[in-house]
C-alpha positions in Angstrom: 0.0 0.0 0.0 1.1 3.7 -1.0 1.5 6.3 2.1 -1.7 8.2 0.9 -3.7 4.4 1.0 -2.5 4.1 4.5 -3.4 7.4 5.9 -6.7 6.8 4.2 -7.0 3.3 6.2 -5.9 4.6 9.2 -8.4 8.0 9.2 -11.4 4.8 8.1 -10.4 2.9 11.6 -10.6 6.1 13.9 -13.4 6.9 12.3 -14.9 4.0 13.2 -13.4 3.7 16.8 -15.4 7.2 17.7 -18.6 5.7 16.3 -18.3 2.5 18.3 -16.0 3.2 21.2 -17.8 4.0 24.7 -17.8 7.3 24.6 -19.0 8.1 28.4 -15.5 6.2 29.1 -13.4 8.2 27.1 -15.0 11.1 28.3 -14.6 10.1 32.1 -11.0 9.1 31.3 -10.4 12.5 29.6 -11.7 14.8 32.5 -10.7 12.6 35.2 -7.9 11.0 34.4 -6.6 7.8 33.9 -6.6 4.6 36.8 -5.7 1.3 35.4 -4.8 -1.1 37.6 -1.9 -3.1 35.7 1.3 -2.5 34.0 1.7 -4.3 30.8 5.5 -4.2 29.3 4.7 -6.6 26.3 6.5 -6.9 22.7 5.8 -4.6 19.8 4.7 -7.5 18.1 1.7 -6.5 16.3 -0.1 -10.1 17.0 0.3 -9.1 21.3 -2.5 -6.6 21.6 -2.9 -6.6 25.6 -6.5 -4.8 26.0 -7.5 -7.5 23.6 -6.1 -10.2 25.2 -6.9 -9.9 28.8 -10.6 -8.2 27.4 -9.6 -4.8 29.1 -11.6 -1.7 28.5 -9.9 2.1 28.2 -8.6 3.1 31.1 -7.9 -0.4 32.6 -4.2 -1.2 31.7 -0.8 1.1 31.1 0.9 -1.0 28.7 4.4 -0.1 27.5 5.8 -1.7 24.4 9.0 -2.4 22.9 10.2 -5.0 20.8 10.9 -8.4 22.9 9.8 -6.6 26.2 13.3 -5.6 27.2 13.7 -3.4 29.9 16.2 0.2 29.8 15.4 3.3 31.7 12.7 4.4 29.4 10.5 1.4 30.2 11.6 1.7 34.4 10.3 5.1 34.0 7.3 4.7 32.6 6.6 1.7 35.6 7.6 3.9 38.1 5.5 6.5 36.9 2.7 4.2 36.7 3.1 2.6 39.9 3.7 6.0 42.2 1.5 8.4 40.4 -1.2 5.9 39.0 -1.7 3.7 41.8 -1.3 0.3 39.8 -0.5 -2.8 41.9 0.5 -5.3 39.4 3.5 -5.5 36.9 2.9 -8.0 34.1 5.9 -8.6 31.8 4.0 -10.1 28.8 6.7 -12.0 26.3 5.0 -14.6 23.6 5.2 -17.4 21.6 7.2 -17.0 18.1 8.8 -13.9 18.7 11.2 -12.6 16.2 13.9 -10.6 18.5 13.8 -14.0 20.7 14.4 -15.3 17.3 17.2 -13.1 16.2 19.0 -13.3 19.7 18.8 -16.8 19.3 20.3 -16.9 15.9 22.7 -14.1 16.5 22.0 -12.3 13.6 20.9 -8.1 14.3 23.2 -5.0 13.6 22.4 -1.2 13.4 20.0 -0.6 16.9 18.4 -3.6 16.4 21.7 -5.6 18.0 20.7 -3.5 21.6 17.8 -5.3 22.0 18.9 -8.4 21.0 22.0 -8.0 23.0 19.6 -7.4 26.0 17.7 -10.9 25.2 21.2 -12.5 24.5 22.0 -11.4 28.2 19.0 -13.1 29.6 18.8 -16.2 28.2 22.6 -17.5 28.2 22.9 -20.4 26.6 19.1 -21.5 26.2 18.3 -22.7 22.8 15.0 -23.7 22.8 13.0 -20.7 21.7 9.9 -21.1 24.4 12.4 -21.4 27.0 14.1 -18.3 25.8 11.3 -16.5 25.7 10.6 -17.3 29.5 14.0 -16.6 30.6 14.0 -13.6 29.0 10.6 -12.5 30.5 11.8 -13.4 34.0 15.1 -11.6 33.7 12.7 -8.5 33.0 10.7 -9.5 36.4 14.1 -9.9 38.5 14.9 -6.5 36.6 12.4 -4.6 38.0 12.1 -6.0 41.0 15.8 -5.5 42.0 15.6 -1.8 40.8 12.1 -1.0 43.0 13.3 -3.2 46.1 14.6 0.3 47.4 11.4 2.6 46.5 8.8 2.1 49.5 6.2 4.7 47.7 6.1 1.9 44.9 6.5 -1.2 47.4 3.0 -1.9 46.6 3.8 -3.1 43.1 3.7 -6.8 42.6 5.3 -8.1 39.6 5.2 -11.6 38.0 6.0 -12.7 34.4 3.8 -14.8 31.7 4.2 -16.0 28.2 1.1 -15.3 25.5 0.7 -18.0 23.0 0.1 -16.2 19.6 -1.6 -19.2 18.3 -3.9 -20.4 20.9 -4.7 -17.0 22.5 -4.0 -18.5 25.8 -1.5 -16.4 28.9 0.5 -18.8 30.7 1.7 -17.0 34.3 5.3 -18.2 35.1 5.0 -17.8 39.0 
């Protein structure tokens, strides 16, 4: 599809997320402000859509994405920020099934900023080879992650934080502890 196609497709969808959306919701949301009660840090893989998955509504989840849910200051930001300013009580750190930076750390091959990601996945999974078991590792080096960097922050001590694996081809979330 051509740019101009694409814009067009996009304007069509937003179009049709005001005429079907909740719009009391949005409006609450708006004046009010936001309170979800979960962090989210899931892939930017297109196929891991966490309102969708855990049937969330607006408002309900901050989610935070990044290709293979690695974790730099960015992301710890955006948790803290959500944990001491939102109120949210639960961390989630969402990896999945057939994920391609899990993929490429695995196979070693990434270069321009690519390579920093899967350097970061590298990091976590050592010398794992199977690709599910990769992808776990690598979500609960994410989990010890945050956990170690919050241990010291009592105005976010509230936070719990656990780890799961989405299968993209069953649609099921599988908790890891």
């Amino acid at each position: 599809m051509k740019h101009d196609e694409l814009i067009l497709r996009l304007c069509e969808g937003n179009r049709r997320y005001i005429e079907s959306a909740d719009a009391a919701l949005r409006e609450e949301t708006a004046l009010n402000g936001q309170r979800p009660h979960t962090i989210v840090i899931a892939c930017s893989d297109s196929r891991v859509i966490p309102e969708q998955i855990f049937d969330a509504s607006l408002g309900e989840l901050f989610v935070i994405r990044v290709a293979g849910n690695v974790l730099e200051e960015h992301q710890l930001g955006s948790v803290e920020y959500a944990a001491a300013h939102l109120g949210c009580e639960l961390v989630i750190v969402l990896g999945h099934t057939r994920c391609g930076a899990v993929a490429a750390a695995l196979g070693g091959h990434a270069d321009g900023f690519i390579k920093s990601i899967t350097d970061e996945i590298a990091a976590a999974i050592g010398e794992e080879r199977d690709p599910l078991r990769a992808c776990e590792k690598n979500v609960l080096f994410a989990v010890d992650r945050i956990r170690a960097e919050f241990a010291a922050h009592p105005e976010i001590e509230q936070v719990s934080v656990t780890g799961a694996v989405y299968d993209v081809l069953e649609g099921s979330v599988r908790f890891l502890d």
